[in-house]
C-alpha positions in Angstrom: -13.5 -1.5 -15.6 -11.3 -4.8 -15.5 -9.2 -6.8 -13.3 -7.7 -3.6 -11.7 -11.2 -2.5 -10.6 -12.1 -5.1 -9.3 -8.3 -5.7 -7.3 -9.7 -2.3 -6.0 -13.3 -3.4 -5.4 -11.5 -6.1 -3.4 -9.3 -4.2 -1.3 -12.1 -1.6 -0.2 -13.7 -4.6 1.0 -11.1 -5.6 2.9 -10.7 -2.2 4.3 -13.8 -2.0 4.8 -14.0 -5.3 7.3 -10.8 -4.4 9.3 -11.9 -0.8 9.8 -13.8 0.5 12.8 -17.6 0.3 11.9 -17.9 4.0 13.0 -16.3 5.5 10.1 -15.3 5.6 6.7 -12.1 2.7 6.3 -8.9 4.4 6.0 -6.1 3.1 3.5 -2.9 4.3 3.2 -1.0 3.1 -0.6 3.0 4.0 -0.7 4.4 4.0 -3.8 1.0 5.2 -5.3 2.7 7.1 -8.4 0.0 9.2 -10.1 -2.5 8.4 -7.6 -4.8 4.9 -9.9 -5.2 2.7 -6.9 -6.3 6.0 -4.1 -8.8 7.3 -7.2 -10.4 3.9 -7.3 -10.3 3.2 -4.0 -12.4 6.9 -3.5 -14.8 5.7 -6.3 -15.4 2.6 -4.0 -16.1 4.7 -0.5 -12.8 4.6 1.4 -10.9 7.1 2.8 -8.0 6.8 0.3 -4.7 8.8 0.4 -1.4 7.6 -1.0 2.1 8.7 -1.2 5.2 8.7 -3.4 9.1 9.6 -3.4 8.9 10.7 -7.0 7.9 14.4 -6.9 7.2 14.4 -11.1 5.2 11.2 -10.9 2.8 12.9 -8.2 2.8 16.0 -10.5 1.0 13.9 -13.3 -2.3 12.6 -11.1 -5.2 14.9 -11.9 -6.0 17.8 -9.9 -9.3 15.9 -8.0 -6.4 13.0 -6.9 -3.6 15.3 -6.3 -4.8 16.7 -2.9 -5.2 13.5 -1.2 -0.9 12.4 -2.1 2.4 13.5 -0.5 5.7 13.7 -1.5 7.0 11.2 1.5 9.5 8.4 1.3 8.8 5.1 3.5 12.4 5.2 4.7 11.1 8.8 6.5 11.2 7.7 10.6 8.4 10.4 11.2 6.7 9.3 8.0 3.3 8.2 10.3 3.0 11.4 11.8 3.3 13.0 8.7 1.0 11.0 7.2 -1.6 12.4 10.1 -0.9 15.6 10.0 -1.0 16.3 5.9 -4.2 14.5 5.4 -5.9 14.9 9.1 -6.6 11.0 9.5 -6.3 9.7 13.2 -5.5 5.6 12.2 -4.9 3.9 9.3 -6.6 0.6 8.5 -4.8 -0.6 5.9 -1.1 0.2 4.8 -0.5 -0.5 1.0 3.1 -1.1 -0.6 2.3 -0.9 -3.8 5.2 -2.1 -6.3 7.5 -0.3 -4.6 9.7 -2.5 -2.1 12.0 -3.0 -5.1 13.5 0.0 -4.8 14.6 -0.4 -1.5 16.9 -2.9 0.0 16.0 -5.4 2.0 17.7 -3.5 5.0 15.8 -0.4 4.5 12.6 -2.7 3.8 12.7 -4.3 6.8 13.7 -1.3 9.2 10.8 0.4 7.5 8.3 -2.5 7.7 9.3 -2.8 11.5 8.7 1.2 12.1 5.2 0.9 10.6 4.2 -2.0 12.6 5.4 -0.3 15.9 2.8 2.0 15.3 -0.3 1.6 16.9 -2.1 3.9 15.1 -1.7 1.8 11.6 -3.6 -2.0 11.2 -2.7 -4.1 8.8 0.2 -3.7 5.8 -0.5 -5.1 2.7 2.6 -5.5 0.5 2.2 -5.6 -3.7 5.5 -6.9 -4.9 5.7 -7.6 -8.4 8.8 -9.8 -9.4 9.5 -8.0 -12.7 12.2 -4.7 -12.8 10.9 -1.5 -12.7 11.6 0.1 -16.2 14.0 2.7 -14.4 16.1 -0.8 -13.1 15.7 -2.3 -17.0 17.0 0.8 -17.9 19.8 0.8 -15.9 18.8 4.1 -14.3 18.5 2.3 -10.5 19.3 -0.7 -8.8 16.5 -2.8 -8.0 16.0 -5.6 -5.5 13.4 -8.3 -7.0 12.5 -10.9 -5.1 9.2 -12.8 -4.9 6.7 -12.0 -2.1 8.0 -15.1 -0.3 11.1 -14.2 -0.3 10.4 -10.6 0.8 8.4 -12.3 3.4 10.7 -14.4 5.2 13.3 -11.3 4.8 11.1 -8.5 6.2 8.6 -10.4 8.2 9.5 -13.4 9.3 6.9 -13.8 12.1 4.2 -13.3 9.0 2.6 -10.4 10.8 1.5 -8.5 7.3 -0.1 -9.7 4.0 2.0 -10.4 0.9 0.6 -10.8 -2.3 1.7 -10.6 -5.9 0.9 -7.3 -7.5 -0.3 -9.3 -11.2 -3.9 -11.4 -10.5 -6.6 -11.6 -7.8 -5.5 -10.1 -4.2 -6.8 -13.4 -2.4 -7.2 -11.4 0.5 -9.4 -12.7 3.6 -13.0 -13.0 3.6 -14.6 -9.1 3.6 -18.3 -10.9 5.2 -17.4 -12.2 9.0 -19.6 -14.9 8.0 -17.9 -16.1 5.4 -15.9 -18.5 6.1 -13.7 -18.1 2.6 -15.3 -21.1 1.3 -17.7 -20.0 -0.9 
């Protein structure tokens, strides 16, 4: 299955350890475009459901995927309760940006970012952020706003309350075992 799988495998892990032992984890994936990451994530027992601002994009996942997306922007101030009320989930255990901050600006990232965390129904965001242009942005199309997770970071969440990683390689994410201690 490859490196995607297993960046996959490794987030339902995570999801997994953060989530209430009672039930199935929960993850959230904006951005998620025809719906990859919430299939896998399915495949791999969690609760998956994802979201996009590109109605045409949603319209291409296949039909078993395309029940558990939205048409919702991240910008949207009730986007949480829509979130709820569309799929019938109570929390959310993890919240995925997944290559999708570019397209915002760092002022509507951060106002965005500070919404979701004011939510105590939602745990922990996990941010993607791939430093290369979206094709629409090499294109010309849209204006994009790259910047390295860092740098997103220290814009967006400066008190490091949220997980940034680099959407290319191994999601590095913390230990999914509470006994291990990350060092093997």
């Amino acid at each position: 299955m490859g490196e995607n799988h297993d960046r996959e495998r490794a987030l339902a892990a995570f999801a997994a350890f953060v989530a209430d032992d009672d039930r199935k984890p929960v993850v959230v994936v904006a951005g998620c475009g025809a719906g990859a990451t919430v299939a896998e994530l399915r495949a791999d027992g969690v609760a998956a459901y994802g979201f996009d601002a590109s109605r045409s994009i949603l319209e291409t996942a296949a039909p078993s995927t395309r029940e558990r997306l939205l048409e919702a922007d991240v910008r949207d101030d009730d986007l949480v309760a829509s979130l709820r009320e569309a799929f019938g989930i109570d929390e959310i255990d993890v919240f995925v940006t997944e290559c999708m901050l570019s397209f915002l600006t760092v002022d509507e990232a951060t106002a965005a970012l500070d919404r979701l965390r004011s939510h105590d129904r939602v745990g922990t965001l996990l941010h993607l952020v791939r430093i290369d242009p979206p094709v629409a942005a090499q294109d010309g199309e849209i204006d994009a706003t790259i910047l390295p997770p860092a740098e997103w970071q220290a814009a967006c969440d400066p008190d490091g309350e949220d997980l940034w990683r680099d959407a290319i390689g191994p999601l590095d994410l913390p230990p999914s075992d509470p006994s291990d201690d990350g060092d093997t």
